[in-house]
N, C-alpha and C positions, 0 to 999 in steps of 0.2 A: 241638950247639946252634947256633944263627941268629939275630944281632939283625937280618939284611937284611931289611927288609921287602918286599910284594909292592905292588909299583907300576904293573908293566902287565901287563895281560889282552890277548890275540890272539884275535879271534873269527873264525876262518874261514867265509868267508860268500861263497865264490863257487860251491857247487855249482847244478846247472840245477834241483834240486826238481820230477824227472820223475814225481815218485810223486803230484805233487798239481795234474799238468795237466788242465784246459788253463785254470786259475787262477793257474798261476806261467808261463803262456807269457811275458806282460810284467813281471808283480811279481815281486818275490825272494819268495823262499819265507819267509823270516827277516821279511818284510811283512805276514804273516798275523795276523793280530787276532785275540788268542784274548779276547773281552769285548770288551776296549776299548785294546788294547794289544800290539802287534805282538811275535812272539815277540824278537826281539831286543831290545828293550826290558827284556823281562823279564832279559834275561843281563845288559844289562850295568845293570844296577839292583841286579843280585845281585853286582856284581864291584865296582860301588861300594860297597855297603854292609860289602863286606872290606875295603876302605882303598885300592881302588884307585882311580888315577884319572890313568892314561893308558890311552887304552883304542884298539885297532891293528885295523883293521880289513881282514883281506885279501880283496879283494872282486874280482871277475871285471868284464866289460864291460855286462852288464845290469842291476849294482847299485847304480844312482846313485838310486836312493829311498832306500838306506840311511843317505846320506851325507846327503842332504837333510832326514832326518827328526831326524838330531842337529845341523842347522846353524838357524841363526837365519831365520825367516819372518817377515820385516820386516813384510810386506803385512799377514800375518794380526794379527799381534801390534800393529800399527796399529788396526786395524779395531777390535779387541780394545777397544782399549784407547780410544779413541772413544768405543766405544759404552757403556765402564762395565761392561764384564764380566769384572771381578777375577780372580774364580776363574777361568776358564775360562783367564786371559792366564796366571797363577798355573802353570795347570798345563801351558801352553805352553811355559812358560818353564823349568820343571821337569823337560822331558827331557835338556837337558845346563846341569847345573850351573856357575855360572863356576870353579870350580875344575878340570872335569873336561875333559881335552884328547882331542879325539879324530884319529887319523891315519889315512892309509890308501895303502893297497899292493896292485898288480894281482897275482892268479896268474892267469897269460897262458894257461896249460894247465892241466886238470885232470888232475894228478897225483897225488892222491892226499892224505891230510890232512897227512904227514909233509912232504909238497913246500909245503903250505901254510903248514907251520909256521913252513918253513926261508924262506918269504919275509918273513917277516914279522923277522929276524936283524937287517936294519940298522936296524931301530926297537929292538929290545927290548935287543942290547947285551951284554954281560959281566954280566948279572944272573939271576937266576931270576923265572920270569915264568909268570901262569894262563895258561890255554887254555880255553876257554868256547863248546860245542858249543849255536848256540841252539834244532835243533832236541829238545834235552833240556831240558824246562821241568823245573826244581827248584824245590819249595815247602818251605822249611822248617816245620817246626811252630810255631804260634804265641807268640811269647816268644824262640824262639831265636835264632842267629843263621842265617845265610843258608849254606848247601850250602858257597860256595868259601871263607864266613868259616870256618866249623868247619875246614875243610884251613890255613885262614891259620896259626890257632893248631894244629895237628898240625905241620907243615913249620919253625914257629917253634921248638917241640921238638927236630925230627928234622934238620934243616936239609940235607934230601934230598927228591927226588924222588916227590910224594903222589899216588898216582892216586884216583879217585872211584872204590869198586865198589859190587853190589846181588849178593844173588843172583836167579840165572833160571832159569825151568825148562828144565830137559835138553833139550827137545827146541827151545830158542832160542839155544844155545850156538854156535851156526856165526852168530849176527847182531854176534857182540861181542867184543873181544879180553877171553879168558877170564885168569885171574890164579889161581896157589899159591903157596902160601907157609907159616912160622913166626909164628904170634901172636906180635908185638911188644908186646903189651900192650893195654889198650880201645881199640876198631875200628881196630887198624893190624895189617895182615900185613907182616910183612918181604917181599920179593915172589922167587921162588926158580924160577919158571917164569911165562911169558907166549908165548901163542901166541893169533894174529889168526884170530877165525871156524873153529874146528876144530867137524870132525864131532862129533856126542855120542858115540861109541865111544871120540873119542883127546881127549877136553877133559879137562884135569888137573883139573880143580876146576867148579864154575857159580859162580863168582863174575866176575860180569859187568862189564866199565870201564863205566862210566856217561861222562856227555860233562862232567867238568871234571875237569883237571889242574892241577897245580902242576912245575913243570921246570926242572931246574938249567941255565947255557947251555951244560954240557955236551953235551945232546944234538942243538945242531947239527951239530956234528963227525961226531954220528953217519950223522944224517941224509943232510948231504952225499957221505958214503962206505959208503952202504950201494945194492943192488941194489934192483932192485922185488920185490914180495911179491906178496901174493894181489892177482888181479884187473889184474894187471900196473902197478902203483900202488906210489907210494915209502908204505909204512904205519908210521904212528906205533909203533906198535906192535912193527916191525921193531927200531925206532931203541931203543925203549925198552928192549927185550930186550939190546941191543948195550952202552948203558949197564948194565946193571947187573950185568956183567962189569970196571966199574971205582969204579960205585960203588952202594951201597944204595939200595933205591928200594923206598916201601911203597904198600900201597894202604889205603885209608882206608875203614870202613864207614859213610855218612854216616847222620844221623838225619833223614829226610824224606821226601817224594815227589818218584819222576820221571814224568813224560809223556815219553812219545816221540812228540813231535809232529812226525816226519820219516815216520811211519803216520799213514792217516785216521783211522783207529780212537784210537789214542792220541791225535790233537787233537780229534778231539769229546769226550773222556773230560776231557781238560785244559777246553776251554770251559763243558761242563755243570758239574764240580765249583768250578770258578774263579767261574762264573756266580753258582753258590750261593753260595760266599760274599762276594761283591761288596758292600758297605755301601748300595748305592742300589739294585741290580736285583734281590738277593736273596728276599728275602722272595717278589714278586711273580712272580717267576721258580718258586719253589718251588709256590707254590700253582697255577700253570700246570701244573707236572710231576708235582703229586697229583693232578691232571684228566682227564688221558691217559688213554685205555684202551688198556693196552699187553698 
């Protein structure tokens, strides 16, 4: 058991997002608008809504719209505010709450998510801390809580290391570090093997990491003192395996939906379903896509 609660979220956000050029030559990828709302947005909306509220941004040299987009716009929010457009200033205002701090930290090289992690160590400290992949858009189901809430309350219980899984079909098991294990109990595997993108012949399991974690700060240690893995990359996944030869680590089966909006395919499938349910474009949007002759 754990009364520490989860305080800050790491969103690694300096990769180049070569899969959605030549749209991310100048934008972060993480700047993508799926509706009306840049994938990052959506993370860390969902790391708030778990009670988090430092949130560590490890960003590379081409991500300064990220920073921007959670800092205050004086100009606009002038303007705004002028002209009597409430709502509008309302929801400007509404991307970083005055409670919610946000920091940030260069990874100079791309080394891989586990080197991302480990930069982000002199913010996050002697605690257990999310990790919040934004090109994994999670939607919980309506009523619930949020994807990294449902792990808040698991890790609360377990007061160990929670990964997010899904299962995936066989022949997608080399895109994901696959997870086996002992049922712990409802949706938690004690976690008993972990291996990064294996062929379908050698994947112990199809239970797939999804992009959010919960980590004890055990696993910088690890990280710092482990080799590169697949792809020639320090891999989380390495690190994670290394811990849990000292201590327990589960994986969690969430109740919701992922987009892999780090695939084209997966973020038109996130903007068409998001689209539809949007309170204002919804409707109008549906009866457009009953028009189509498809």
């Amino acid at each position: 058991m754990s009364n520490q609660v989860i305080r800050k979220a790491v969103f690694p956000v300096a990769g180049l997002g070569t899969r959605f050029l030549p749209a991310t030559k100048a934008a972060p990828k993480e700047m993508l608008p799926v509706v009306d709302k840049p994938l990052i947005q959506y993370a860390v909306e969902e790391a708030y809504s778990a009670g988090v509220r430092h949130m560590i941004f490890v960003t590379g040299r081409s991500k300064r719209a990220i920073e921007d987009h959670f800092d205050t716009a004086y100009e606009l929010e002038s303007e705004l505010e002028a002209a009597h457009k409430d709502e509008l200033l309302a929801l400007v205002r509404s991307v970083q709450p005055d409670d919610m701090v946000c920091a940030y930290v260069r990874q100079n090289r791309m080394l891989g998510l586990g080197h991302a992690v480990l930069c982000a160590e002199p913010l996050v400290g002697n605690e257990p801390f999310a990790v919040l992949l934004a090109d994994d858009l999670m939607v919980s189901q309506t009523g619930s809580p949020s994807i990294l809430g449902q792990m808040v309350s698991a890790y609360q219980q377990q007061g160990r290391s929670i990964l997010a899984v899904q299962e995936v079909p066989l022949d997608q098991v080399k895109r994901y570090g696959i997870v086996a294990g002992e049922s712990a109990g409802r949706q938690l595997i004690r976690v008993e093997q972990i291996v990064e993108k294996p062929s379908p012949d050698k994947a112990p399991s199809r239970m797939g990491v999804a992009g959010r974690y919960i980590l004890t700060p055990g696993i910088f240690n690890e990280i710092r003192n482990q080799p590169t893995g697949v792809g020639g990359e320090i891999q989380l996944t390495d690190a994670i395996a290394r811990l849990m030869q000292r201590e327990a680590v589960y994986a969690f089966q969430y109740e919701g939906k992922r987009y892999d909006c780090g695939s084209k395919e997966g973020f038109l499938e996130a903007t068409v379903e998001l689209a539809l349910q949007h309170p204002q474009v919804g409707a109008a949007f549906r009866d457009y896509l009953k028009g189509l002759s498809l």
